[in-house]
Each structure stands twice: as C-alpha cells, then as structure tokens.
N, C-alpha and C positions, 0 to 999 in steps of 0.2 A: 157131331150134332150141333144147328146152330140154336142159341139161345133164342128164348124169344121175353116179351113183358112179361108174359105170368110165369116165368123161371128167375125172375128177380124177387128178392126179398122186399119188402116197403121201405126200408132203407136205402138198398140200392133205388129203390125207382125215383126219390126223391133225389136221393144224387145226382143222377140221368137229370132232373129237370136242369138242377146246377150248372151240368157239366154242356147242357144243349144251350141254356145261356150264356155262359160264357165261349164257348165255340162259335154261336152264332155270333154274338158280336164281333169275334173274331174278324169274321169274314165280312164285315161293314166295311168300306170305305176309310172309315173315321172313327176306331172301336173306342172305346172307353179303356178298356181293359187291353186289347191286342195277344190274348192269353192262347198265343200261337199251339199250344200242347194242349190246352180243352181240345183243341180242333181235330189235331192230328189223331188225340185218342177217340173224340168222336164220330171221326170218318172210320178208326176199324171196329168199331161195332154194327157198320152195317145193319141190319133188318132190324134190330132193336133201338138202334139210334134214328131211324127213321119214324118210327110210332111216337118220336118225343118233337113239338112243335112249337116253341111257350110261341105267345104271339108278342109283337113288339113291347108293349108296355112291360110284360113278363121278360124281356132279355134285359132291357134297361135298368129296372129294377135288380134284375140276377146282378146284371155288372156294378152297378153303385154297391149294392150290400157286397159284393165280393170283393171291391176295391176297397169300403170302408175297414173289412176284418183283415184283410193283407195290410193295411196299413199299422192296424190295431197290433197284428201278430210282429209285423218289423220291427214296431217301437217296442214291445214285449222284449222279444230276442236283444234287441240293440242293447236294453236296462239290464238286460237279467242273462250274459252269455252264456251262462253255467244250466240252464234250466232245462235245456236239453238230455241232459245228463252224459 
C-alpha cells in the first residue's frame, strides 16, 4: 500500500516540508546546503513527496535555518564529545 499525506502524522508532515527544502535546494545549481541525502530520501517517497512544494522563499529560508542548527549542533558535539552518550 502506498502512503499518501493524510497517513502521515503532523509531525511527520512538517518534516516533509524540511526535508522538501532541503532536497530542493539540493537540486539548485548553487545549493546552500547541497544535502545530497534530503534528496535521495525525497525522491523515494514518490506520491507523498510530491504533494509537498514549499515555494522558493520557503526552501531558502528551510536551508539558512537548517544550516544555521547544523552548525549550532557541530559546535555542540565538537565542546561536549561525550554527550552523545
């Protein structure tokens, strides 16, 4: 059975928007991010990954905040090795 939007929880569908921005940027030219595995995982969700379309101002936005907390979490990890547990 293939999934479709209303078999996702609101959790997952906000992730979906995440993960369609950062995929799409992906696939720019000149990404921000380049987060080559959004992408890969967004192409096999087929039918449900296509109902998800942030428009440009919404992917650029996705990639600045997703770049600024990846950087936030490196410096985290980097101070604190052990935290992982």
């Amino acid at each position: 059975m293939t999934a479709t939007l209303d078999d996702l929880t609101p959790v997952e569908k906000t992730l979906l928007v995440t993960l369609a921005g950062r995929a799409l940027d992906a696939r720019k030219p000149r990404p921000l991010l380049g987060d080559q595995l959004a992408a890969d995982v967004y192409d096999r969700l087929g039918p449900v990954g296509d109902t998800v379309r942030p428009s440009g101002t919404v992917q650029v936005a996705t990639a600045i905040r997703s770049r600024m907390l990846d950087r936030l979490v490196t410096a985290f990890i980097d101070a604190h090795p052990d935290a992982g547990g």
